[in-house]
C-alpha positions in Angstrom: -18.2 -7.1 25.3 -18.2 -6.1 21.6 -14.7 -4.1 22.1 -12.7 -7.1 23.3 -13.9 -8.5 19.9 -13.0 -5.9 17.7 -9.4 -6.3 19.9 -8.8 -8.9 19.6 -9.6 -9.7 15.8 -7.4 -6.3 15.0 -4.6 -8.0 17.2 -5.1 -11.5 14.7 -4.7 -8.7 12.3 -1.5 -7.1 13.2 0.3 -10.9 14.4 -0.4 -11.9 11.1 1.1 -9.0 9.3 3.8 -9.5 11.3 4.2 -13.5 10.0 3.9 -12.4 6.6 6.9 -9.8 7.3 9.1 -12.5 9.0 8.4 -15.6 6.5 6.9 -14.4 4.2 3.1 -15.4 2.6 4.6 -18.7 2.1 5.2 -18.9 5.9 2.0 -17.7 7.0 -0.2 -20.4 8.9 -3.0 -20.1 11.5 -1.0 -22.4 13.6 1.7 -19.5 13.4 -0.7 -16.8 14.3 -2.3 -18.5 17.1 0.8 -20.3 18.3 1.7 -15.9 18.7 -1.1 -14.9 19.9 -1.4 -17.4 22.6 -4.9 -18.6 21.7 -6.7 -22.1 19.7 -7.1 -22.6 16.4 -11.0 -22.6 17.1 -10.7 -19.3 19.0 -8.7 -17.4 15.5 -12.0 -19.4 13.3 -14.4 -17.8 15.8 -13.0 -14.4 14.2 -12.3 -15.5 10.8 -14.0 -18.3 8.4 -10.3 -19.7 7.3 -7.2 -18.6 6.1 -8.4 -16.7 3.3 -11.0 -14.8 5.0 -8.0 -13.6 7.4 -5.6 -12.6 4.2 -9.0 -10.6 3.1 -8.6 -8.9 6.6 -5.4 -8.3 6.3 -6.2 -6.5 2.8 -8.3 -4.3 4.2 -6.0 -3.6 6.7 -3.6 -2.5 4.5 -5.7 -0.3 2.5 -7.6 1.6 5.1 -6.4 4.7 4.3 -6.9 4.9 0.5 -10.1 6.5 0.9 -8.9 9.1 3.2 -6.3 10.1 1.2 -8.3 10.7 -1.3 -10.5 12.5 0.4 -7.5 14.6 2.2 -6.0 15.6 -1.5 -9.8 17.2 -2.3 -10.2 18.8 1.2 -6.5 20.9 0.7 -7.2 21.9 -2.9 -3.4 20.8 -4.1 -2.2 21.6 -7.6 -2.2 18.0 -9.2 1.3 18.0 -9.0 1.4 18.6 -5.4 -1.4 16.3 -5.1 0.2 13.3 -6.8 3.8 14.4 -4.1 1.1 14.8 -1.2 -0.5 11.2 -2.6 3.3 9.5 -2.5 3.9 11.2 0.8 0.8 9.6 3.0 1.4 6.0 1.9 5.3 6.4 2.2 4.8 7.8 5.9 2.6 5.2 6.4 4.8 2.4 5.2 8.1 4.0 7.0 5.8 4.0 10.5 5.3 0.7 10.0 7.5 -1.3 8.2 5.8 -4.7 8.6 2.9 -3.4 6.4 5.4 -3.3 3.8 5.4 -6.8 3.1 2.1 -6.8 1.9 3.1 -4.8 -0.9 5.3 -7.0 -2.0 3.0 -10.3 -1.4 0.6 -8.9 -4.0 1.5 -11.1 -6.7 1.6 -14.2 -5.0 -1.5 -13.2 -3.6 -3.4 -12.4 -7.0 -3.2 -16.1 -7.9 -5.3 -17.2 -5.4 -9.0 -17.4 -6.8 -10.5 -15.9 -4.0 -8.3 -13.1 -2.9 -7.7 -12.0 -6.6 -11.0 -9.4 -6.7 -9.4 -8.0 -3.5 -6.4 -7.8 -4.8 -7.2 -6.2 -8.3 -9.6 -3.8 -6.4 -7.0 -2.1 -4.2 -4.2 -2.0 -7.1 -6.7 -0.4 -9.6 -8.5 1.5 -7.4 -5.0 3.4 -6.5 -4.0 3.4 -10.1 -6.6 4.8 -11.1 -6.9 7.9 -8.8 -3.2 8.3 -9.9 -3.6 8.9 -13.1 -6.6 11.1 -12.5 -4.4 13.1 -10.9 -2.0 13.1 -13.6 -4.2 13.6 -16.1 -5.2 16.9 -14.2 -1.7 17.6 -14.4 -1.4 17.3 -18.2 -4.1 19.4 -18.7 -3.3 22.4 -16.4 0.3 21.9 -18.3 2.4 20.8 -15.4 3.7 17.5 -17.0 4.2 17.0 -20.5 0.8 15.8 -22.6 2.6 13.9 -25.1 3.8 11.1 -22.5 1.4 8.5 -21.6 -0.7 9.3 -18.1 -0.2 5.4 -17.2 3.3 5.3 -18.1 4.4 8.0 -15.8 2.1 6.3 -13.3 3.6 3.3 -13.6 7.4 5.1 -13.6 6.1 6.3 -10.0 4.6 3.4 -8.8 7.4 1.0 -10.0 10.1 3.7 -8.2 8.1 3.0 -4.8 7.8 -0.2 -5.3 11.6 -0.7 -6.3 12.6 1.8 -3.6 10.7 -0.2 -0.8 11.9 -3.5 -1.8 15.6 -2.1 -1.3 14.7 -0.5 2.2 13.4 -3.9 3.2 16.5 -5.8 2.2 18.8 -3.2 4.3 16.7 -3.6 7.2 15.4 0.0 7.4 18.7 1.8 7.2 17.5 4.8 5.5 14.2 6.8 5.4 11.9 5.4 2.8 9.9 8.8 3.1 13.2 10.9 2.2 14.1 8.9 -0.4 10.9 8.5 -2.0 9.9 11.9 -2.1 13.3 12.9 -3.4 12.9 9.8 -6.4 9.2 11.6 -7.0 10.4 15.0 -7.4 12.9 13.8 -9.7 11.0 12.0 -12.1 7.8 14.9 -11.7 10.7 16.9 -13.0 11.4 15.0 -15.9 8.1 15.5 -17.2 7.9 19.1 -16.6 7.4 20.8 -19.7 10.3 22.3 -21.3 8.6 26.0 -22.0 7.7 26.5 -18.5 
């Protein structure tokens, strides 16, 4: 009994990732979803409190695999720089095997203006920051990337590529490989910051 449940709220899930990708947060409703999903409004609040509590879902959702990346980058014993590349890779393979997740990314700051998704928000965007620029840091101090440039500025160099990068693969309706592109954009600025005496 308990499966169907789990199902069939993970199936809510996905639908409304999939509303969010075609009309954006604005266009999400839980007429929408359930209108999809062939069910009643009461049968989607059986699953979820309201709308928010769904969006909160849908967070999680999207940040599943944080923690076992992290985990993944300790178990293989990288060099931090080919931690921070291995770090880039997972989410960018995740994103180019599924697309619609991708529009989450770019809801975030619509989404961090709503009171109660904002903690959520915040949690996932700083709790990815920061175990960037941890491995960065570690990076600095073996002497793979230049000390005298700020840790969070090249993280947000990074981060602000991906984003940028995404956005454009979006808007050309998937017509080139995110992965390939990112990693090449990665390596690129990593090289930047490689120290000149090495």
């Amino acid at each position: 009994m308990e499966r169907p449940l789990i199902e069939r709220k993970e199936s809510i899930i996905l639908t409304t990732i999939d509303v969010i990708n075609e009309l954006g947060i604005q266009g999400l409703s839980t007429r929408e979803v359930c209108k999809r999903q062939g069910i009643a409004n009461a049968s989607l609040f059986n699953h979820f409190k309201s709308k928010n509590d769904l969006i909160i879902a849908v967070l999680d959702y999207y940040a599943q695999y944080d923690y076992a990346i992290f985990q993944s980058i300790k178990v293989k014993k990288l060099t931090a720089i080919d931690a921070v590349r291995y770090f880039f890779d997972s989410y960018f393979t995740y994103y180019e095997n599924y697309p619609a997740i991708t529009a989450i990314l770019h809801a975030y700051d619509i989404l961090r203006f709503e009171p109660s998704l904002t903690e959520k928000v915040d949690s996932i965007l700083k709790e990815r920051e920061k175990y960037l620029i941890e491995l960065i840091n570690e990076a600095q101090t073996a002497k793979l990337l230049r000390s005298d440039i700020n840790s969070e500025c090249i993280s947000d160099i990074l981060v602000g590529t991906g984003r940028a990068i995404t956005l454009k693969w979006r808007m050309s309706n998937y017509e080139f490989s995110l992965k390939e592109r990112i990693l090449y954009a990665i390596d690129a600025i990593l090289d930047s910051f490689i120290p000149k005496n090495i």
